[in-house]
DRENZATI-217655 format. One record per residue (C-alpha): x negated, y negated, z; residue in three letters. Coordinates in steps of 0.25 Angstrom, whole numbers, m for minus. Example, Ala and Ser with C-alpha at 12.3 -4.5 7.8 and 13.67 -1.06 7.14 Angstrom:
ATOM    xx    yy    zz residuo
ATOM   m49    18    31     ALA
ATOM   m55     4    29     SER
//
This chain:
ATOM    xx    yy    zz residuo
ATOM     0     0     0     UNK
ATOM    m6   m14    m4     UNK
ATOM    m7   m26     8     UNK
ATOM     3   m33     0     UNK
ATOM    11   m21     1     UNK
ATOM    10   m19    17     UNK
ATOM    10   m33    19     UNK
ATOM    25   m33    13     UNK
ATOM    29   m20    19     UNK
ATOM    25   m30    35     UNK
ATOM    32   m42    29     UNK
ATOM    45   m31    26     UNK
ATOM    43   m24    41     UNK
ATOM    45   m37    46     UNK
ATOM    57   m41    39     UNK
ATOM    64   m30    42     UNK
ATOM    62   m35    57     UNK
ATOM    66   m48    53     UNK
ATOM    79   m45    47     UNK
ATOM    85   m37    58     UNK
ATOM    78   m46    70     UNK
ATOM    69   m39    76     UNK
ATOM    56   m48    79     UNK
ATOM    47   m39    85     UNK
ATOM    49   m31    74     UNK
ATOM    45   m43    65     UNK
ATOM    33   m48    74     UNK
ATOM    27   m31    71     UNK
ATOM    23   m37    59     UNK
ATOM    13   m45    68     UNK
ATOM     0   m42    76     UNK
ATOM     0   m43    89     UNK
ATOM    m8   m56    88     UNK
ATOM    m3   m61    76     UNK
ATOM     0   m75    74     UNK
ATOM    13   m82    66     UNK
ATOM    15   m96    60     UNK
ATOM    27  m101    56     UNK
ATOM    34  m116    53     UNK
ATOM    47  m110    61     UNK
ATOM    39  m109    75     UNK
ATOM    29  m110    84     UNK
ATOM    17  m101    80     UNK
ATOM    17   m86    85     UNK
ATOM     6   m80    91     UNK
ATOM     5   m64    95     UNK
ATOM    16   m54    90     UNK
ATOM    26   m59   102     UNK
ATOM    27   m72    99     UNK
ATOM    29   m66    83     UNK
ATOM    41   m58    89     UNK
ATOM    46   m70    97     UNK
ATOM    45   m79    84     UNK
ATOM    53   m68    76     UNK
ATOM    64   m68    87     UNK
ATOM    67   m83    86     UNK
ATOM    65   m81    70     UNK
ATOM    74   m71    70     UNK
ATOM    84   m76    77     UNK
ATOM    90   m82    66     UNK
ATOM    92   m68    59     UNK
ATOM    82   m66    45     UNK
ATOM    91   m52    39     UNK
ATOM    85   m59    27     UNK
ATOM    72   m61    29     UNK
ATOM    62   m56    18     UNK
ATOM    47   m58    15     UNK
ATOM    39   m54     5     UNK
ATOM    24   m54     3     UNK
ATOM    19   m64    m8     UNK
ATOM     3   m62    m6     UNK
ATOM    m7   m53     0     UNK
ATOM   m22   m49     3     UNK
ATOM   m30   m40    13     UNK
ATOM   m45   m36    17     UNK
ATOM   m46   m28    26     UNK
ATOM   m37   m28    38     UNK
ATOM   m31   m42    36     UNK
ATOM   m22   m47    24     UNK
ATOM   m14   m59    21     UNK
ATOM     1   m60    14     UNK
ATOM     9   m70    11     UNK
ATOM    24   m69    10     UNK
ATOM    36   m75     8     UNK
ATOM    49   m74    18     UNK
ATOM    63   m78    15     UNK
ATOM    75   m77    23     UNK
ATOM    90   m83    18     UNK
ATOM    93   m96    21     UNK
ATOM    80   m96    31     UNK
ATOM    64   m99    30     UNK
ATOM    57   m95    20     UNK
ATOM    41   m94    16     UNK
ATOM    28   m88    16     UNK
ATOM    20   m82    27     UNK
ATOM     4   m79    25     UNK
ATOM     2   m69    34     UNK
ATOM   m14   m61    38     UNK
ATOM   m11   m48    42     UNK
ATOM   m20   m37    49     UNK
ATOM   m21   m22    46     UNK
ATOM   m20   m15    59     UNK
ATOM   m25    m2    64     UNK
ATOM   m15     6    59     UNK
ATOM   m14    m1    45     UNK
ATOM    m5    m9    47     UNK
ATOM    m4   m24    44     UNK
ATOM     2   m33    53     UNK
ATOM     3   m51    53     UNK
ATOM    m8   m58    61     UNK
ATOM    m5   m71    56     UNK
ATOM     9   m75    49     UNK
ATOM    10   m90    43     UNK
ATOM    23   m93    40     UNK
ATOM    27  m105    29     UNK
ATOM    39  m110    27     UNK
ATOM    44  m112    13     UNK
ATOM    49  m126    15     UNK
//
């Protein structure tokens, strides 16, 4: 499977989490120290704050929320993506994201960048 490839099959984990509410569910996509930026709050910093970030998010519901990867690359064990989320009638944009592949192979986000499309 290519980076590209298991960087959108995280980004579609997550969403799944998303749409049903469930922000712990959406902050395992995270590692445990990772850090989130975002123009809709305060920056989050470690995966509990990630969680407690998703739980005001989603708040507001997000059944419709999609992302899709736009750009990829890796060395090693770390990799970039940049992708594009969307929800109805909500916020939209790009995220650039550095992830990290664990001991188990897994990638996970470290840093999340979120940019709003207006």
């Amino acid at each position: 499977m290519s980076f590209e490839n298991d960087c959108q099959k995280l980004f579609d984990s997550y969403v799944s989490h998303y749409r049903v509410g469930d922000a712990a569910g959406c902050s395992s996509a995270f590692a445990a120290e990772a850090q989130l930026y975002s123009p809709y709050g305060a920056p989050a910093i470690g995966r509990p704050a990630i969680e407690a970030t998703h739980k005001e998010w989603l708040a507001d519901g997000g059944e419709d929320k999609q992302i899709s990867v736009l750009s990829s690359g890796c060395s090693g064990d770390l990799g970039w993506c940049l992708a594009q989320f969307s929800e109805v009638d909500a916020d939209s944009g790009t995220s650039l994201n550095v992830l990290e592949r664990q001991a188990d192979g897994e990638w996970l986000i470290t840093r999340c960048s979120l940019n709003d499309a207006s």
